[in-house]
C-alpha positions, 0 to 999 in steps of 0.5 A: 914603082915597086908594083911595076917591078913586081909584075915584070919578076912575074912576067920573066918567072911565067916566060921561063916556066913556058920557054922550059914546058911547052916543048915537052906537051904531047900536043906540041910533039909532031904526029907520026903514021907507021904500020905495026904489028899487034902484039897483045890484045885484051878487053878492046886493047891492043899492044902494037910494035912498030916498024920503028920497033916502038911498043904503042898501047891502042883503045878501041882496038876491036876485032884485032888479033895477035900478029895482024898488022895494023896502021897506027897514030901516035905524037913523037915519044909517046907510048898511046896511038890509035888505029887509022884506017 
């Protein structure tokens, strides 16, 4: 009996845990394409600013000059994107 009642407290516990921290997970945040203009670039990274006036850090961002616009990636209120051709 007290077994049952446990695993229900652990169950309820692990449910509220989920209900307050899935929402916030980067991979549950809605994907959004904008243009930007790069700001910085140094050592095959880029700072870009875009349309929406968010500042977004791009990797793999070879060949990319300073005010060069660009089409990036990135989930809803994230800092990280990628480019996209």
């Amino acid at each position: 009996m007290k077994l049952g009642v446990g695993f229900a407290f652990l169950a309820a516990i692990i449910g509220i845990v989920l209900v307050f921290t899935v929402p916030f997970l980067p991979w549950v945040k809605p994907e959004v394409h904008e243009r930007a203009k790069v700001i910085t670039f140094n050592d095959g990274k880029c700072v870009v600013e875009t349309e929406s006036t968010r500042i977004i850090n791009i990797d793999n961002c070879d060949s990319k000059k300073a005010g060069e616009q660009v089409n990036v990636k990135y989930r809803a209120e994230t800092s990280a994107g990628e480019l996209v051709p």
